[in-house]
C-alpha positions in Angstrom: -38.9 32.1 -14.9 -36.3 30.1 -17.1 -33.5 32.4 -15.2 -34.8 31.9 -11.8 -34.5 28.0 -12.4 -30.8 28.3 -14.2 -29.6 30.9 -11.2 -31.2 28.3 -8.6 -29.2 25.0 -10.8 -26.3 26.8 -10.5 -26.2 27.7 -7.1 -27.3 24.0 -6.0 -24.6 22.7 -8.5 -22.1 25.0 -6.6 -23.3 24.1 -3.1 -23.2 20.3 -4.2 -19.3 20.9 -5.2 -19.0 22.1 -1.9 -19.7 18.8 0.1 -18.2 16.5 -1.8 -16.5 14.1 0.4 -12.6 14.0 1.2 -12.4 10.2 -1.0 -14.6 11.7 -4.1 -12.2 15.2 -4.5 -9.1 12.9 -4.3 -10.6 10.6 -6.7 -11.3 13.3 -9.1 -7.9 15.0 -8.3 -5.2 12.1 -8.0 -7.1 9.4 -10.4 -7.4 7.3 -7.1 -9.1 7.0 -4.0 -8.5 7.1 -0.2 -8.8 3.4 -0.1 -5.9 2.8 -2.4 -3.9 4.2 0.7 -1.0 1.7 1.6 -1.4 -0.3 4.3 1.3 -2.3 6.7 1.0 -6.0 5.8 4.5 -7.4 7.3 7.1 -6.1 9.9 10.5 -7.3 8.9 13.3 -7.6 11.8 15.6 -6.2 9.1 16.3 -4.8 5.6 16.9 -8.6 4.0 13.9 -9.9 5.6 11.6 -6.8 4.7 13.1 -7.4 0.8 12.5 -11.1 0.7 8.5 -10.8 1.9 8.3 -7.9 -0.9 9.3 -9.5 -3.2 7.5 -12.8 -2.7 4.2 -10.5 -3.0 5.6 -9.2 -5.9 6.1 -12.4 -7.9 2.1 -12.9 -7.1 1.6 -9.7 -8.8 1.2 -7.8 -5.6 2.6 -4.3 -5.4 4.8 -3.9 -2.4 7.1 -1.2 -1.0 9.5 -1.5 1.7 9.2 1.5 5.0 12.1 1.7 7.5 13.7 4.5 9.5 16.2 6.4 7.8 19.1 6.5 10.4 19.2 2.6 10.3 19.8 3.3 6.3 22.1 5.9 6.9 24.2 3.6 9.4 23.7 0.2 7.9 22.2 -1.3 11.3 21.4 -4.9 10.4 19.9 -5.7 13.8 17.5 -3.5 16.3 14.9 -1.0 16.4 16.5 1.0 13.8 16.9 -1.9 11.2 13.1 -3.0 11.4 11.2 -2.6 8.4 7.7 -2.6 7.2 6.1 -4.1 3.8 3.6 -2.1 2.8 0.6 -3.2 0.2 -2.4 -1.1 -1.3 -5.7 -1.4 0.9 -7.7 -3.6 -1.7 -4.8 -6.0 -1.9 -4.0 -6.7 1.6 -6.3 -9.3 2.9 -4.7 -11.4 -0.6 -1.1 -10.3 0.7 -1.8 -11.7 4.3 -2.8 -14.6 3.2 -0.1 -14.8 0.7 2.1 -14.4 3.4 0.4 -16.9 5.9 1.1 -19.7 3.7 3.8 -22.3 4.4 6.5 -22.9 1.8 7.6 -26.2 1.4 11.3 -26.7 -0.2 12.1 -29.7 -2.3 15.6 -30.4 -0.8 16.4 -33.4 -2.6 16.0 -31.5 -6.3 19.1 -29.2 -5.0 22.0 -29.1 -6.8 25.3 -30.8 -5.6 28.2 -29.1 -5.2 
């Protein structure tokens, strides 16, 4: 009887591997989870925009990478549907990143140095 139950374990142990969900076998494979997948948070006109919002989320402590097309890159367009970019953030963080970014900065003009 003890055999019966171990062959039957094993097969419903097997069977269970089987329909593990997509997230689960890439959390057990990458160390991560679907969620983690980047998300668009910002969509720069250009590269100097797209690298000024990263890395404001950055000094927040908010990972950020910068998407684009790879002819504008190749050609140095400035200006266009070539030169947009997007900021990207992980799922989890980007309700924090949009807010982040929603937030009006207020410059203290008169603390400038003269030149």
């Amino acid at each position: 009887m003890t055999t019966l139950a171990g062959g039957l374990l094993r097969l419903w142990t097997k069977n269970r591997e089987r329909t593990r969900t997509a997230e689960e076998k890439a959390s057990a494979t990458t160390g991560g989870s679907l969620s983690q997948e980047p998300v668009v948070v910002w969509q720069a006109a250009n590269p100097m925009e797209a690298q000024i919002v990263k890395g404001r989320l950055q000094s927040a402590g908010i990972p950020a990478i910068v998407r684009g097309e790879a002819m504008g890159r190749i050609y140095g367009f400035v200006y266009g549907g070539l030169a947009e970019r997007d900021v990207l953030v992980p799922a989890p963080l980007a309700e924090s990143a949009e807010e982040l970014l929603s937030e009006e900065i207020e410059w203290d003009c008169d603390s400038a140095p003269q030149l």
